[in-house]
C-alpha positions in Angstrom: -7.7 24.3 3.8 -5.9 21.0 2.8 -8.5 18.1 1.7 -7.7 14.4 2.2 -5.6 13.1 -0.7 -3.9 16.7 -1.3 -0.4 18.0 -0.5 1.4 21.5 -0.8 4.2 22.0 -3.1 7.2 23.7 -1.9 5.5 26.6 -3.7 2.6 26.4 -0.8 0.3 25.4 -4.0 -2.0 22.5 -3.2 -1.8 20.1 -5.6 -4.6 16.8 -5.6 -2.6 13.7 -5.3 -5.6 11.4 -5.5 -5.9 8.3 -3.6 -3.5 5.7 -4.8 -4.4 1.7 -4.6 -3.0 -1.8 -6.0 -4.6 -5.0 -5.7 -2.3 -7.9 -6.0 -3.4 -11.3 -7.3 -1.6 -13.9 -5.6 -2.6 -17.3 -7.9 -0.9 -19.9 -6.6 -1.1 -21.0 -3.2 1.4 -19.9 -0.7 1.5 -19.0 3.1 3.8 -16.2 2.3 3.4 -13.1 -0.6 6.3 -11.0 -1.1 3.8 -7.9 -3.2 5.8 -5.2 -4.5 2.9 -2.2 -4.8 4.8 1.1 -5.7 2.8 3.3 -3.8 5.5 4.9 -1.9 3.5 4.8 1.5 2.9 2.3 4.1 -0.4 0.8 3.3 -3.5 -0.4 4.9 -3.8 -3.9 3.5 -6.8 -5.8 3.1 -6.3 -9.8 2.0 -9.4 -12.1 0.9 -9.4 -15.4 -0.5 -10.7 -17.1 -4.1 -14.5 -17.6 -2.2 -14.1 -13.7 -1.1 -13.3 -14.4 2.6 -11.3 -12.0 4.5 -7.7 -14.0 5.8 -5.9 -12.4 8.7 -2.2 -12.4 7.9 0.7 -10.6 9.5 1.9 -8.0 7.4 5.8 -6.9 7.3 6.6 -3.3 5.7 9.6 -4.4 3.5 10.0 -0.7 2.1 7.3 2.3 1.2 7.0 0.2 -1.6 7.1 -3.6 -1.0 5.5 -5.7 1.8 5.5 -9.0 3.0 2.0 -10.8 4.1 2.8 -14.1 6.2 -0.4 -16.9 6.8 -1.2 -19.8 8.8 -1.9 -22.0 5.8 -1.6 -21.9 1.6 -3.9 -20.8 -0.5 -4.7 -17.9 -3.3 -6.8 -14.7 -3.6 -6.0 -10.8 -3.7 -4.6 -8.3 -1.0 -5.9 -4.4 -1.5 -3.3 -2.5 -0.6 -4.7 1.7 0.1 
């Protein structure tokens, strides 16, 4: 039996990975945020503004690790990459 946030070893013992996250602070304004996470995985991304707003961008994978969020408009706040 395999549990979310595990993975088996080439040794078929499961070994518990966790659940890995980043938040990025973005604090200056921009309508595009190049975020370099390290996660090695493509991520579910959540983005919110400085008044805790959710923002709709449109996210480009880069690489497992990097990922570029474009907007409509400036501004700052933090994207939750899981």
């Amino acid at each position: 039996m395999r549990l979310l946030g595990q993975s088996t070893t080439t040794s078929d013992v499961n070994v518990y990975t966790g659940d890995a996250n980043y938040v990025h602070d973005q604090g200056n304004a921009s309508d595009t945020w190049v975020v370099t996470h390290n996660l090695n995985k493509f991520c579910s991304v959540s983005v919110v503004d400085t008044a805790n707003t959710v923002v709709i961008g449109e996210i480009e994978y880069n690489s497992v690790n990097q990922a570029t969020i474009k907007f409509r408009s400036s501004f700052a706040g933090k994207a939750y990459f899981n």
